[in-house]
Steps between C-alpha positions, in 0.01 A plus 500: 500500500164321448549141563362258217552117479514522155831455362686794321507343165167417499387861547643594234391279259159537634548906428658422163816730564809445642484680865831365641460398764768256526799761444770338278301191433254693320768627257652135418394200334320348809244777494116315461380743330748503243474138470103486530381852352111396580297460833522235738245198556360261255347715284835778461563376125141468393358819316473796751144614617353809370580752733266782607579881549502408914707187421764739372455786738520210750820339353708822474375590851648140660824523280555854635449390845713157457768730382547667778414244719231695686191338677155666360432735749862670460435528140175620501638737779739601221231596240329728750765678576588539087173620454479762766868696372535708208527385118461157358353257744675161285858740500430605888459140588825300318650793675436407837581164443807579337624714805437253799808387656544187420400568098819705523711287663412248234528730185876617602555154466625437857257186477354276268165481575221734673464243783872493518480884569225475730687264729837739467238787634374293773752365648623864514874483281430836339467877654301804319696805572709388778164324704457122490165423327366192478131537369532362122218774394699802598457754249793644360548856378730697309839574661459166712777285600515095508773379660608110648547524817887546643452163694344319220752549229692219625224274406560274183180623349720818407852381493466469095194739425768739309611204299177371417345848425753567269286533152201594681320819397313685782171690394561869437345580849754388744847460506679174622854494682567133496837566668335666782187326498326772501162621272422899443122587370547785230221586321173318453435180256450658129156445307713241251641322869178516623376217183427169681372129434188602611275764376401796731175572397332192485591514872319820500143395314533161736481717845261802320255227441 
C-alpha cells in the first residue's frame, strides 16, 4: 500500500468523498467526514476555489488512487494496461482494480477496510485455488477460489465473520461462504457495479493530456 502521513480522515475530506478508509468507523457517527463535510486547513469552510478542467481530472485521478490505496506509479501502471485491452479504457480500468486480491477480499466483506485486506493478503491468511498467495495485487479470474487458510481459521479475526456478515450483500460477481471462509469469483463486475465515487474518464483526459 502506498504509505502517506496523512491521516485517513483527512484524505477524504481533502477528496470530498467518503473513501473509507477507516472500515466501521467510517460508517458511524465518529466518521470526520460526516462530521466536517469540507476540506481540511484554515481555509476548508471559506468559499471553494474555482477549479480548472486539470484540477478535476487531477482530483478524480488522486481519489481513484486513494481508494485503492495504490502509490502513483501502480496506478498509472493500471491505466496503461486499461488502455492497451479491448473496449472502454475508464470500464477496462475499474476492472482491474476491482479484481486485485485484496479489492476482493475486501468487497466479500471478510474485512473492513482495503488496508485491512491488504494486510490479510500479506501476511499470507488466504489461498487462491488451493496455493498460498500473498501478493495483495493478484488478479483474480473467473472460476477462482479464496479461501482462509486451514491454520488461520482459528484466529479471532474470523471466529465471528459469519455473525457479523450476516446482512451483508456480496456484489453479483463473487460468492461469499462465511461459514467456510471461503470467496468464489463468478462472473465479472456489471456496468451498474462498475459506478464509483470517482469518475473514469476524467482519469482518462488527465493521463491523454
Amino acid at each position: 500500500m502506498a504509505r502517506t502521513q496523512t491521516s485517513s480522515c483527512k484524505i477524504c475530506r481533502r477528496e470530498g468523498a467518503k473513501l473509507m478508509l477507516k472500515g466501521a468507523r467510517c460508517v458511524g457517527s465518529k466518521c470526520a467526514f460526516s462530521r466536517r463535510p469540507y476540506a481540511p486547513g484554515v481555509h476548508g469552510t471559506g468559499r471553494p476555489p474555482r477549479i480548472t478542467d486539470y484540477g478535476k481530472q487531477l482530483r478524480e485521478k488522486q481519489k481513484a488512487k486513494r481508494l485503492y490505496g495504490l502509490s502513483e506509479t501502480q496506478f498509472a501502471n493500471y491505466f496503461e494496461s486499461a488502455v492497451k485491452m479491448k473496449g472502454d479504457s475508464g470500464v477496462n480500468l475499474i476492472n482491474l482494480l476491482e479484481t486485485r486480491l485484496d479489492n476482493v477480499v475486501f468487497r466479500a466483506g471478510f474485512a473492513k477496510s482495503r488496508a485491512a485486506a491488504r494486510q490479510i493478503v500479506s501476511h499470507a491468511q488466504v489461498n487462491v485455488n488451493g496455493k498460498k498467495v500473498n501478493i495483495p495485487s493478484f488478479k483474480v479470474k473467473v472460476g477462482d477460489v479464496i479461501k482462509v487458510r486451514d491454520r488461520k481459521k482459528e484466529g479471532s479475526l474470523w471466529k465471528s465473520l459469519a455473525e457479523d456478515m450476516k446482512a451483508y450483500e456480496c456484489p453479483s460477481w463473487m460468492t461469499a461462504d462465511y461459514s467456510g471462509l471461503e470467496i468464489k469469483i463468478t462472473g465479472r463486475p456489471t456496468a451498474e457495479e462498475l459506478k464509483q465515487i470517482f469518475e473514469p474518464k476524467l482519469i482518462i483526459e488527465y493521463y491523454s493530456r
